[in-house]
C-alpha positions as CSV (number, residue, x, y, z in Angstrom):
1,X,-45.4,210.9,55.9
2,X,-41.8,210.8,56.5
3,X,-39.7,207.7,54.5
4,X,-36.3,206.4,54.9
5,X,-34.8,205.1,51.8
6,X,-32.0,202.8,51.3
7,X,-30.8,202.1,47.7
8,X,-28.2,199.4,47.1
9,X,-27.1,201.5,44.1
10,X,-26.5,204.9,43.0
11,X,-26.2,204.3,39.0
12,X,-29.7,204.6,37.2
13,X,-30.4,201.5,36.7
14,X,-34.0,200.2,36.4
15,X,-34.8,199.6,39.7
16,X,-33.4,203.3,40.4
17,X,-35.9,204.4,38.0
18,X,-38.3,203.0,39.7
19,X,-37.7,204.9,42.7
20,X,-37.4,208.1,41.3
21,X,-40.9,207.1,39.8
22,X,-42.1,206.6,43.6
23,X,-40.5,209.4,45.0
24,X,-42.0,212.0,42.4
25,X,-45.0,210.9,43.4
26,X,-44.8,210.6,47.0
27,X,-43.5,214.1,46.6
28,X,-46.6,215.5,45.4
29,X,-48.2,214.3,48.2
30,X,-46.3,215.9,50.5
31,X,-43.9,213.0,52.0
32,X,-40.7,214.0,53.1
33,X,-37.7,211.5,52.0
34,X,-34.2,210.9,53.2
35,X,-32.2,209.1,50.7
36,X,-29.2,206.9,51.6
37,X,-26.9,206.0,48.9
38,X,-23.6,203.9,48.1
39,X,-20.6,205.2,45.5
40,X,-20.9,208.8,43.7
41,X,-23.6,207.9,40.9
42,X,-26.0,210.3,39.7
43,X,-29.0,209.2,41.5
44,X,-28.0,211.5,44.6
45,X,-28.5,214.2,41.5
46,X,-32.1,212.8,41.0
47,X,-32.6,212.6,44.0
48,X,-32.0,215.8,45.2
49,X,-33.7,217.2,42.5
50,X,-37.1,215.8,43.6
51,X,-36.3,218.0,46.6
52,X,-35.0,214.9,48.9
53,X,-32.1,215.6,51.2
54,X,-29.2,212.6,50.5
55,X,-26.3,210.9,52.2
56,X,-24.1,207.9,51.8
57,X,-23.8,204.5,53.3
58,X,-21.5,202.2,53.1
59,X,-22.6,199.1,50.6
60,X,-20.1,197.8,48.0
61,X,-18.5,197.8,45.4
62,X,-19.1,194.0,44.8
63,X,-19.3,191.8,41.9
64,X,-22.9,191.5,39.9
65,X,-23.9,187.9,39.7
66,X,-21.9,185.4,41.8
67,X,-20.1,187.0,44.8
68,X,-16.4,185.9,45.5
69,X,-15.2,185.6,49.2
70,X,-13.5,189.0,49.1
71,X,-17.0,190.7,48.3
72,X,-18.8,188.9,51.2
73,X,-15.6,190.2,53.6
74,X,-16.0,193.1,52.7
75,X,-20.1,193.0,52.9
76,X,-19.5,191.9,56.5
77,X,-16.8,194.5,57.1
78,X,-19.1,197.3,56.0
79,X,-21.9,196.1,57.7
80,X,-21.2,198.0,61.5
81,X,-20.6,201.0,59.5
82,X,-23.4,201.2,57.4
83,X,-25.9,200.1,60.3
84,X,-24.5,203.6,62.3
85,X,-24.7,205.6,59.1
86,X,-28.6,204.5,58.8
87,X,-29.0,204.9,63.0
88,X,-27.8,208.3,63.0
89,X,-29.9,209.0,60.0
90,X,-33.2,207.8,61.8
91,X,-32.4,209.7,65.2
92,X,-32.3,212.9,63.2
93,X,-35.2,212.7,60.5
94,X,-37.6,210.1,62.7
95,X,-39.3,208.3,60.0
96,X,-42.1,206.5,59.7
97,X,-41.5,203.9,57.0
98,X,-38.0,202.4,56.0
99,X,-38.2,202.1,52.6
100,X,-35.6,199.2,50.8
101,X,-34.7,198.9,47.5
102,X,-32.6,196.2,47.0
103,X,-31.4,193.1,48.9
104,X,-27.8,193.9,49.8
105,X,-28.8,196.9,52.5
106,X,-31.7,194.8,54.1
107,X,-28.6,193.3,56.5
108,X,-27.8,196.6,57.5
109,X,-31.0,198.0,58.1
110,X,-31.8,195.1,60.7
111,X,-28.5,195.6,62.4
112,X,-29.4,199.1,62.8
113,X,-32.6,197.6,65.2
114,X,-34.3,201.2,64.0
115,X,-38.1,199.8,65.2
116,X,-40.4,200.6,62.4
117,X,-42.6,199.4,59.8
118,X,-40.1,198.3,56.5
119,X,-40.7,197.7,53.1
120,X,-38.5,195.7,50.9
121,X,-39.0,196.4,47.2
122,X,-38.0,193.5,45.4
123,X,-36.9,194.5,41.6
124,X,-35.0,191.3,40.8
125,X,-34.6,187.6,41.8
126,X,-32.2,186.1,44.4
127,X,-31.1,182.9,43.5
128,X,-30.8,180.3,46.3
129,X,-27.4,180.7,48.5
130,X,-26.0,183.0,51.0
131,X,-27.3,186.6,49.4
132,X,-30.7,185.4,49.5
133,X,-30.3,183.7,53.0
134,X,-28.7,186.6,54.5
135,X,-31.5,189.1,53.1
136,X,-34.2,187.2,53.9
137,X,-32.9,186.3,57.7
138,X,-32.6,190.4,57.9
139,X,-36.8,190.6,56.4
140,X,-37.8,188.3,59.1
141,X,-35.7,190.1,61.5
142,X,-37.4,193.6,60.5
143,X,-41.1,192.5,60.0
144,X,-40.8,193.6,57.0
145,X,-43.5,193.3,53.9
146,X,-42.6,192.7,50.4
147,X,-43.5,194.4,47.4
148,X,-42.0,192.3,43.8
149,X,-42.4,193.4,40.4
150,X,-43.6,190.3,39.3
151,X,-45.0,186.7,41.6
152,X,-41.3,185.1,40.0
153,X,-39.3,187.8,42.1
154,X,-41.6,187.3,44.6
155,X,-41.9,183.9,45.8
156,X,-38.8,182.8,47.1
157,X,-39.3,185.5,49.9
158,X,-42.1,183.4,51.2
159,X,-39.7,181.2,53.0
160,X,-38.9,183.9,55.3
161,X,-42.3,186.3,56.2
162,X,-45.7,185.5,55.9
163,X,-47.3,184.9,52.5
164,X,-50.1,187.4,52.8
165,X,-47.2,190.2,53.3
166,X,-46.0,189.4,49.9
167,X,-47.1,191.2,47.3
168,X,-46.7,192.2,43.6
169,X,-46.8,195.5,42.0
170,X,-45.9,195.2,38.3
171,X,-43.9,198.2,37.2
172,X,-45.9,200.8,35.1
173,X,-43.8,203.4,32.3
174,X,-45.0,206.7,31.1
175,X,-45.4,206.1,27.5
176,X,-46.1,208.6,24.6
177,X,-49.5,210.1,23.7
178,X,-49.5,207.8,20.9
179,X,-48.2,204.8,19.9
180,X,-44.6,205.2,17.8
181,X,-44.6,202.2,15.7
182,X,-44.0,202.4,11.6
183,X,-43.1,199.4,10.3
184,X,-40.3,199.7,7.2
185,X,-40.5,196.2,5.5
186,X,-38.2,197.5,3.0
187,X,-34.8,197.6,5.4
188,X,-35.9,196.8,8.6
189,X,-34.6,197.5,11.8
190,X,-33.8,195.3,14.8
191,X,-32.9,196.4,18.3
192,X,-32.1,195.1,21.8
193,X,-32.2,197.9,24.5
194,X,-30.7,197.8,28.1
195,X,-27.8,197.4,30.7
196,X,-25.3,195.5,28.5
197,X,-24.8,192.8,31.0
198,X,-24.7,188.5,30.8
199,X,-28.3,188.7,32.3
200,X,-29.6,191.0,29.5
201,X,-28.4,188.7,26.7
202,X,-26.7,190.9,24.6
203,X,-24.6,188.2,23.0
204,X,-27.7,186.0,22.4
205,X,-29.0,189.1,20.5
206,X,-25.6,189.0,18.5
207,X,-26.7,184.6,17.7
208,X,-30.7,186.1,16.7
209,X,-29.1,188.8,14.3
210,X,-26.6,186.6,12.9
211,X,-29.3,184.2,11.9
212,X,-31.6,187.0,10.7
213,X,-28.9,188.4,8.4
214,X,-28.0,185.7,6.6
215,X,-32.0,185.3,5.7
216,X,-32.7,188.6,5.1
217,X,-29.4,191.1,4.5
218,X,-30.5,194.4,4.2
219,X,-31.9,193.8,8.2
220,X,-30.0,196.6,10.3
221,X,-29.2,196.1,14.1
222,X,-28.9,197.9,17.2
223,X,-27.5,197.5,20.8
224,X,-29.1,200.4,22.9
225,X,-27.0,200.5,26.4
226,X,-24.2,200.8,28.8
227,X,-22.2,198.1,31.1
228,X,-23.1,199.4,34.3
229,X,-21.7,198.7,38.1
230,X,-19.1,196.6,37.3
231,X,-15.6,196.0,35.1
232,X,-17.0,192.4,34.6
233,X,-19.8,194.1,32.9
234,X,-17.3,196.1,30.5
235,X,-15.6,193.1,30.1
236,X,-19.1,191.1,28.5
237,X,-19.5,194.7,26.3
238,X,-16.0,193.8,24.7
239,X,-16.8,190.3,23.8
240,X,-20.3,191.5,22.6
241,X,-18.8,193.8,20.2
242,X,-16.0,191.5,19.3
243,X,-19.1,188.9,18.4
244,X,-20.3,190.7,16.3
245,X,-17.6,191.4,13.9
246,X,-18.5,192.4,10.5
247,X,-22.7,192.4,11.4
248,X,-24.3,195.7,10.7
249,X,-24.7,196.3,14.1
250,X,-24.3,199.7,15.4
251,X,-23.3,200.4,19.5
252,X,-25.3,203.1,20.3
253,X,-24.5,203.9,23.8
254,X,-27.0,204.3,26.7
255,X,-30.1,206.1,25.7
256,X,-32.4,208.8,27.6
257,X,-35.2,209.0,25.2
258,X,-36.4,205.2,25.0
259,X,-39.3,206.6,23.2
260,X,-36.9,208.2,20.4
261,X,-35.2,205.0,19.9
262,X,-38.7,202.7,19.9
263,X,-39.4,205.0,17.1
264,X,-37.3,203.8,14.7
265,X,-37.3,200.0,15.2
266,X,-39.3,198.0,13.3
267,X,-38.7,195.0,15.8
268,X,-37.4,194.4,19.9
269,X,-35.8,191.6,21.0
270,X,-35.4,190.9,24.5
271,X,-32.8,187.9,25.0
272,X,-32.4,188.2,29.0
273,X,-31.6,185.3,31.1
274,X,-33.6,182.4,33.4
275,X,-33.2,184.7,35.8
276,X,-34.4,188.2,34.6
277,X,-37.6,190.0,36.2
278,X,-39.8,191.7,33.8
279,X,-37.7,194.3,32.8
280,X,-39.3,197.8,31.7
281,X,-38.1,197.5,28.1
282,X,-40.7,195.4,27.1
283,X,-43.5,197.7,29.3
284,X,-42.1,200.9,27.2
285,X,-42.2,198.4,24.0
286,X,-45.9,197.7,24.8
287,X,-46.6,201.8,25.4
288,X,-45.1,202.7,22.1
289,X,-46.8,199.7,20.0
290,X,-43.5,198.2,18.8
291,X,-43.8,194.1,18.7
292,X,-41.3,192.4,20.8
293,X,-40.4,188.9,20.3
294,X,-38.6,187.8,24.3
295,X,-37.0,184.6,25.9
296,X,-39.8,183.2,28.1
297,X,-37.4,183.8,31.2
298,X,-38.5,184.4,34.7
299,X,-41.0,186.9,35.5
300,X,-41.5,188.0,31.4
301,X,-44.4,185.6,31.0
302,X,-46.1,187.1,33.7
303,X,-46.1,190.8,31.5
304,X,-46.2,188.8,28.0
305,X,-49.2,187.5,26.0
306,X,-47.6,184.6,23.9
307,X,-48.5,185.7,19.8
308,X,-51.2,188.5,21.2
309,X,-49.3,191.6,22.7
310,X,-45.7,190.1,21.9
311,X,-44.2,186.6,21.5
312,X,-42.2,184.2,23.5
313,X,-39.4,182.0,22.8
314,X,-36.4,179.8,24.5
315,X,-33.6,180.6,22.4
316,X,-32.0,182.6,20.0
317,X,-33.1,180.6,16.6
318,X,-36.3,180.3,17.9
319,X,-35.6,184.3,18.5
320,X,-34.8,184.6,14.4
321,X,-36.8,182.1,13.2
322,X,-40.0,184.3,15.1
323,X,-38.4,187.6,13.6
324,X,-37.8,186.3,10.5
325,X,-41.8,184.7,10.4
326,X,-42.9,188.4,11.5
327,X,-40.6,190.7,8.8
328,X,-41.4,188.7,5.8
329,X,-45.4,187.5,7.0
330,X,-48.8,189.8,6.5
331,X,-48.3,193.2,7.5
332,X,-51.6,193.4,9.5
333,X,-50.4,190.9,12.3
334,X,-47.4,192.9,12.9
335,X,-50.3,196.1,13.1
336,X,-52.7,193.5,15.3
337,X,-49.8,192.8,17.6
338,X,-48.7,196.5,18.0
339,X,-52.0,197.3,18.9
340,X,-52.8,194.9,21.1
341,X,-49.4,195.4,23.0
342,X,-50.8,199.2,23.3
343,X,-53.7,198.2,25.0
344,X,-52.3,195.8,27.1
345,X,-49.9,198.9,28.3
346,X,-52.6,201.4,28.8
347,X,-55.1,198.9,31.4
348,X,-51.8,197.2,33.7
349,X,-48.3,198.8,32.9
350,X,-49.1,202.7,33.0
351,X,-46.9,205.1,35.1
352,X,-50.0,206.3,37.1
353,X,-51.5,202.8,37.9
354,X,-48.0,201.9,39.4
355,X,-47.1,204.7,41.4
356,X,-51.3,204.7,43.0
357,X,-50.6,201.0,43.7
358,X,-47.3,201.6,45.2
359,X,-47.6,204.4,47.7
360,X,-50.6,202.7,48.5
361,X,-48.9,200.2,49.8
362,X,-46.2,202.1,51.4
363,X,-48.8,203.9,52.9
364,X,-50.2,200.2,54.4
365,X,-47.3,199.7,55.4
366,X,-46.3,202.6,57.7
367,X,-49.7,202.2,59.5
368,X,-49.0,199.1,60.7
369,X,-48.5,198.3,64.4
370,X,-48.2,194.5,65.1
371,X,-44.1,194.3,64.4
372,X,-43.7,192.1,67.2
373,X,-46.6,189.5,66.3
374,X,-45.2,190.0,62.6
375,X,-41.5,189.0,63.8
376,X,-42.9,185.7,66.0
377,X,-45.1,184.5,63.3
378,X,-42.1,184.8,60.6
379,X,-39.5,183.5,63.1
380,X,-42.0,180.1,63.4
381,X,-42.0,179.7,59.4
């Protein structure tokens, strides 16, 4: 099978991963893959690395979170460009899927009226205004289906194509052989891992360990991450850091072996915001046995069994009061949790149970022939 992909990104961020995931797998099954990518990150590294040839589109830079006016003139001015850089692309390699993985090139790919089955892989949720309009006008205008990494992510895309083309793959980590977690009650060790970003709640964290601190001091703290995409996300990592003053708090920089750093926390906290997915942090928490205590937030009770495989709370005293509960309680229910979390890992969130589900469905996907009944029936929602 021959795929098209479109990635609204070219720094690894989750939803990069997660195609790298796919393509490594769709690799050894003999697909051939064309990879179109924005900026200079290293994904067209990764990419090419899996043996998949890459070029470049045109698609940002724009602001994360709220767009300003000059980013959606400048979305708009891209837009003939980037349609003729994914036309061309098409003539040449003739694919038989066009794969989508993210909202801001689904415009582009229906301008470029390319006439073939599309997949939109939907990583993160699109709050109500012009982005999600103008992405889900483009779905209805491709026929596309939907695949979302949780129902949250999922349902607002409803409005636009047909329910039963909606549907959710939750995303699966390779974990260790087994699980990491040694719990130190002596000097314990508290970490938040991830894209230091508003949305990841890194300052929240900063609130949680304060409070945990001041009840128990010898508690250590970690931030595991890197502001990505954007100089307003470097601007949040210097009020995060400025936060957290004279904390014992260490700022240890983006991190390639998750498994490494799970290792040595006794304790993960996951402070993202309303509007987070499910994030993978909390899958690689479950594969390595280490309990996480995360704000009940969008798609994360979906992935999260409240006080059996992790806990859920709404903010960041609930965060410390549920840390502080854990760190000073029975050892065994920090042991029952870790376990539990394991298990929970090994039957839904494994690496080879998403990547079966998901070319599956890619696979659906390019077989299918009724794009003109598709378009009527979405274009009469």
């Amino acid at each position: 099978m021959r795929v098209l992909i479109l990635d609204q990104f070219s720094e690894p961020g989750g939803a990069q991963q997660e195609l790298l995931q796919m393509l490594e797998a769709g690799r050894a099954r003999g697909w051939d893959a064309r990879v179109g990518l924005p900026g200079e990150g290293a994904l067209f590294g990764s990419a090419q690395a899996l043996g998949c040839e890459t070029f470049r589109i045109s698609c940002g830079p724009y602001s994360l979170g709220h767009k300003s006016a000059a980013d959606m003139a400048r979305f708009v001015r891209q837009l003939p460009a980037a349609a003729g850089q994914i036309r061309r692309r098409a003539r040449e390699f003739r694919p038989d899927l066009l794969y989508l993985n993210g909202p801001r090139v689904l415009p582009a790919a229906a301008l470029a009226g390319l006439g073939i089955p599309a997949l939109f892989h939907s990583h993160s949720y699109v709050p109500p205004g012009m982005t999600r309009e103008m992405a889900g006008r483009a779905l209805r205008r491709l026929g596309a289906n939907v695949v979302a990494c949780c129902g949250f992510v999922g349902q607002p895309w409803e409005r636009f194509v047909a329910r039963d083309r909606v549907s959710v793959i939750f995303n699966g980590v390779a974990g260790p052989d087994e699980p990491v977690f040694h719990w130190n009650p002596g000097a314990p060790k508290i970490g938040c891992i991830g894209r230091i970003s508003p949305e990841k709640g890194q300052l929240e964290f900063i609130e949680a360990a304060r409070r945990i601190h001041t009840a128990l001091p010898q508690s250590r703290f970690a931030i595991y991450g890197a502001p990505l995409f954007s100089n307003e996300a470097a601007r949040y990592a210097d009020r995060v850091r400025a936060a957290a003053g004279s904390l014992p708090v260490e700022f240890a920089g983006w991190t390639v072996d998750v498994y490494q750093v799970l290792s040595g926390l006794d304790l993960l906290l996951v402070p993202s915001g309303r509007q987070e997915a499910t994030t993978r942090v909390i899958l690689e928490a479950f594969a390595a046995g280490v309990p996480a205590i995360a704000f009940r937030a969008g798609g994360i009770p979906e992935v999260v069994e409240d006080g059996r495989t992790g806990f859920l709370v709404d903010s960041a005293r609930e965060m410390a009061e549920c840390a502080l509960t854990l760190l000073s309680g029975d050892p065994a229910r920090m042991c029952a949790v870790s376990q539990a979390a394991r298990e929970s890992w090994c039957a839904r969130f494994t690496l080879e149970h998403y990547q079966q589900q998901l070319l599956a469905a890619l696979e659906a996907a390019a077989r299918s022939s009724d794009l003109p009944a598709r378009r009527e029936a979405d274009r009469r929602k």
